[in-house]
N, C-alpha and C positions, 0 to 999 in steps of 0.2 A: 415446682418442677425444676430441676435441674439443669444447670447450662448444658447444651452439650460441648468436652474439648477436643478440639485436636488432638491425633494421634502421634506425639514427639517425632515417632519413628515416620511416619507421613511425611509433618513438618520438615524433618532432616531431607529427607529425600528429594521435594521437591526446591531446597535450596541446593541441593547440589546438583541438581539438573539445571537449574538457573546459572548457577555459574558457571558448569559446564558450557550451558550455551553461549553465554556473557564470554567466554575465553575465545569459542570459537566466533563468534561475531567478529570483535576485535582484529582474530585474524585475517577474518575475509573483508573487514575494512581494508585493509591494510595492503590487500590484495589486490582488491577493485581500486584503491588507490593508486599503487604502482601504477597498473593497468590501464588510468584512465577512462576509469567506466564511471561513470554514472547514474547510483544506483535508488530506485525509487519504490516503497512497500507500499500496494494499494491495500486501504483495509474497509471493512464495510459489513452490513447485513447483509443478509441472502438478498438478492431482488433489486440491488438499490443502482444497481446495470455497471457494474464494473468492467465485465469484459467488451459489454458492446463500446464502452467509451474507451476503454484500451485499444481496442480493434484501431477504432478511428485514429487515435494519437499513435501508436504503429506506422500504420499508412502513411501520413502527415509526416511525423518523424524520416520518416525512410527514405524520404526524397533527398534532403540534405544530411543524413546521418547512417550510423550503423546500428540496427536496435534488437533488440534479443528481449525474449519477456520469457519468465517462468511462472505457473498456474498451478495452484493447487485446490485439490479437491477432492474431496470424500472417496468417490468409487468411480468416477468419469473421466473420459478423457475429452467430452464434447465440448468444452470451451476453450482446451487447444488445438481443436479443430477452427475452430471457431476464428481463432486468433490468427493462425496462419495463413488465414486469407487476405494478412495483413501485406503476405511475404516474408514479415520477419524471423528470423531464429524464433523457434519457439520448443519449451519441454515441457513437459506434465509429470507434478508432482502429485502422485496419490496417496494420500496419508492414514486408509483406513479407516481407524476410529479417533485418530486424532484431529482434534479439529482448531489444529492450527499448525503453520510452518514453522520449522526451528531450523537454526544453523547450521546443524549439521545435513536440514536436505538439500538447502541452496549448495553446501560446497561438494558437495557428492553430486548435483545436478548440472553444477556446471564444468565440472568434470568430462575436458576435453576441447572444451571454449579454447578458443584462440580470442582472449579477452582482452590482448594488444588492441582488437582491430572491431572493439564494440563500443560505441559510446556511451549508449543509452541501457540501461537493463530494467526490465521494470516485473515486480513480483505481484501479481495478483492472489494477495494470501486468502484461507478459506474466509469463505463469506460467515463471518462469527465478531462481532464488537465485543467479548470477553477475554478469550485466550489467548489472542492475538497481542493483548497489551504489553504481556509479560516477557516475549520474546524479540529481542534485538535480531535483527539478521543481516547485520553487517550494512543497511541502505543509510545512502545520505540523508533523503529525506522518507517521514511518515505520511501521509497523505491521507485521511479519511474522508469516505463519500457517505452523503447523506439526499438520498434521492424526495422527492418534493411530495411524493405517494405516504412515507414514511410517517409524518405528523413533527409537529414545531420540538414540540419538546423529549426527541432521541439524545442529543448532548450532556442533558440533564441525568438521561439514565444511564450513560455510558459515561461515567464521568474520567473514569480511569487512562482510558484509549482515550480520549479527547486530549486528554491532559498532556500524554505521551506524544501528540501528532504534531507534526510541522505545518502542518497545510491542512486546510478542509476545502471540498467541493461538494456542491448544491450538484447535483445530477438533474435530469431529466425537466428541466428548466421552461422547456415548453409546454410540460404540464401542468406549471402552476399555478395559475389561473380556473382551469375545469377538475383539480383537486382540491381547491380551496384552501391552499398554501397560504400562510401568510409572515412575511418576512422578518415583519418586524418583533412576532412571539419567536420565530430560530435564533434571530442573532443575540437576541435579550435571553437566549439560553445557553448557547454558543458562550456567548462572550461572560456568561457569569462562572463560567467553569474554564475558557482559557479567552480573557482579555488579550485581543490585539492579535489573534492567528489569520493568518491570512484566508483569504477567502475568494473562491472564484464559483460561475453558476454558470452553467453547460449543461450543452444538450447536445450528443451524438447524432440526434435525429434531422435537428437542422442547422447544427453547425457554430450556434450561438456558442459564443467564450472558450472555442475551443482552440483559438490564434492567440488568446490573449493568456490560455496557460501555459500553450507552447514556448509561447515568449520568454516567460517566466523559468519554466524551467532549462531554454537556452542560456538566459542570464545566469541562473544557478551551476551551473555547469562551468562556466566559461570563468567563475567566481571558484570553482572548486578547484579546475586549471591551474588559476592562477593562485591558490593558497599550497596546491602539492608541489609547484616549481620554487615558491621559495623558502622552503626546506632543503 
């Protein structure tokens, strides 16, 4: 039996969509630089409670900052409902059949921002650990969540997006015990595909590690500040 190959004409196209978007990323780094914003890509399976722990980092966020999150999703707009309950700026990207976010919808989404005057922006891309790997969209950091329901070894299957992420976080933390999570099979999976990522374990529901990312991505920030001033 015969391999099957790629179709050239395929292959050409989806490299020029790639660097299509690779142009426009660049630019809206570039952007959100000027700007002063701070931009953060959640990426994740379906389920693994991204919005509920956005919601909360939102709210938290908002007391001392300016925070805008953008959400994308298949055919809904109920998790930027969802989200606004935060307060914050929120839009909803609907993607159709695509199942995942590209550059060109953040910059057409944020089209109209007064993004002088936003610190924090945070993209909640479609719930998908495939498609998402391939597309830059202008954020400082990548973030992957892996919620405790999921099983130890998702890092291993996703090796791509793992590889790609700045940051992983353990979601739903207070379940991991009556899920029968066990830590030391994630991070011995974790860590054989990206040695030394940072890692924090949160739970929206009771509040666990959720100062201690905040923390973190205040420092990052205040780090980013100070690398765009001395240029």
């Amino acid at each position: 039996m015969k391999e099957m190959m790629l179709n050239p004409r395929v292959v050409e196209i989806r490299q020029n969509v790639l660097k299509k978007n690779d142009i426009l990323a660049r630019e809206l780094r570039k952007q959100f630089q000027k700007a002063g914003v701070y931009v953060v890509n959640l990426v994740s399976s379906p389920g693994a409670g991204k919005t509920t722990l956005l919601t909360e980092i939102l709210t938290r966020l908002r007391q001392r900052y300016s925070v805008a999150a953008l959400v994308g999703d298949l055919a809904t707009e109920n998790d930027a409902k969802r989200l606004r309950q935060s307060g914050a700026k929120v839009r909803q990207i609907t993607t159709g059949t695509v199942c995942h976010l590209e550059a060109d919808m953040i910059k057409r989404s944020v089209e109209g921002w007064d993004l002088e005057n936003i610190d924090f922006l945070f993209i909640e891309n479609v719930g998908n650990l495939v498609c998402p790997a391939s597309y830059d969209l202008g954020e400082n950091q990548r973030v992957i969540l892996f919620s405790v329901t999921e099983g130890e070894d998702k890092p291993v299957k996703y090796p791509t997006i793992v590889n790609s992420a700045d940051m992983a976080v353990i979601t739903k933390i207070d379940l991991a015990e009556a899920a029968g999570f066990q830590r030391d099979l994630f991070y011995k999976a974790l860590n054989e595909i990206r040695p030394g990522i940072p890692v924090f374990e949160v739970s929206a529901r009771t509040g666990e590690g959720i100062d201690e990312w905040i923390s973190h991505l205040e420092a990052a920030k205040k780090a980013f500040e100070q690398a765009a001033g001395s240029f």
